[in-house]
C-alpha positions in Angstrom: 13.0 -10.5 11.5 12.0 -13.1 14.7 8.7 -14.7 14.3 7.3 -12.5 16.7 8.0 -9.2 14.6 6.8 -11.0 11.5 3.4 -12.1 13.7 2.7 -8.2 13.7 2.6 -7.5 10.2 -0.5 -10.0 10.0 -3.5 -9.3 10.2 -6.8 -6.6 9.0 -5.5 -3.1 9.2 -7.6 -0.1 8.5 -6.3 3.7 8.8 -6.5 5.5 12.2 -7.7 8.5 10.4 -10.0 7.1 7.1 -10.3 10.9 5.9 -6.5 10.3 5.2 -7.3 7.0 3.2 -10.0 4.2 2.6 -7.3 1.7 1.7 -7.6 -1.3 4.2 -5.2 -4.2 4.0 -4.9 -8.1 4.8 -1.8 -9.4 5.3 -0.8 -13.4 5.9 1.8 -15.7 5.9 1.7 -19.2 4.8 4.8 -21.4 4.6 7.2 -18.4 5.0 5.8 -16.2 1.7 3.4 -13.2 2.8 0.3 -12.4 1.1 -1.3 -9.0 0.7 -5.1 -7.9 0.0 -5.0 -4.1 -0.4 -9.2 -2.9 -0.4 -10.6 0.4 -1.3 -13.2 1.2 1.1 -15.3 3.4 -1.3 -16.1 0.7 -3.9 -14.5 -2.7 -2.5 -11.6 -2.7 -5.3 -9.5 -5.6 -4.5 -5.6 -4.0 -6.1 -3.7 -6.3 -8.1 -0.9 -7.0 -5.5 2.9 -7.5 -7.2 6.5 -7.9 -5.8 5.9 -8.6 -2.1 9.2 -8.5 -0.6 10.0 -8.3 3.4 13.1 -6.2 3.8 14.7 -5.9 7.4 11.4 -5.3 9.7 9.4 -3.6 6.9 6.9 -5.7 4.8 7.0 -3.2 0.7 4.6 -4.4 -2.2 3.4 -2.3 -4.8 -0.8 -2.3 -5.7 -1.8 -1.6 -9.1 -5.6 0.0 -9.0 -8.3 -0.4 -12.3 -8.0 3.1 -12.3 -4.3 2.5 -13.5 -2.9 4.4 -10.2 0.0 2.1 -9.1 0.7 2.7 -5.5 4.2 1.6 -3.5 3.3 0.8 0.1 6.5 0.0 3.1 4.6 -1.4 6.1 6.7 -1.5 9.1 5.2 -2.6 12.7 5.2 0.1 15.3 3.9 -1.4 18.7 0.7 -2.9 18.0 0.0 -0.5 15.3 1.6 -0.3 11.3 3.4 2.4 9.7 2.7 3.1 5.9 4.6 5.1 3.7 3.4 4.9 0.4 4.3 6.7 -3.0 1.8 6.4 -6.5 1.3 7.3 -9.7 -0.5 10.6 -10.6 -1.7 11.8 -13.6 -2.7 15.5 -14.8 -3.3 17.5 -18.0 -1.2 20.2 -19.0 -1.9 23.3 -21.6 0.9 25.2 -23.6 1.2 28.4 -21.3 -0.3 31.5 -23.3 2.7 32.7 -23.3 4.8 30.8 -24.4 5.9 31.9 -28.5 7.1 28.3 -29.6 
């Protein structure tokens, strides 16, 4: 990645469309290691950042949330805008099916 693709990864970045997500982040670089803040916009929860890698053009980090949700972000610069794909954690209840004769 040149300097000037790495430049566009830092910065305050908030989604274009906040019904899709409150999550905000701050990204920096100091001495050649990035940093990442990832904010929840609802309540101020600052994520537990870990394993901030750059890999090719794409900035990937993984944010562990108090409500034990761990997200997987990929941040890739895409003109003067970000692309972030992200994949988390989930949790649900199930109920043995009324059917079911085990």
């Amino acid at each position: 990645m040149t300097s000037e693709r790495s430049r566009s990864l830092i910065g305050r970045w908030k989604s274009i469309d906040p019904w899709q997500t409150g999550v905000s982040f701050e990204i920096d670089k100091t001495d050649g290691a990035y940093s990442v803040c990832a904010i929840d916009g609802s309540d101020g929860e600052k994520a537990e950042i870990y394993d901030i890698k750059l890999v090719g053009n794409s900035l990937t980090f993984a944010a562990h949330w108090s409500s034990g949700q761990l997200t997987k972000y990929t941040l890739r610069p895409l003109g003067g805008d970000i692309e972030v794909t992200f994949t988390y954690t989930g949790r649900s209840h199930f109920q043995r099916d009324a059917g079911d004769k085990s």
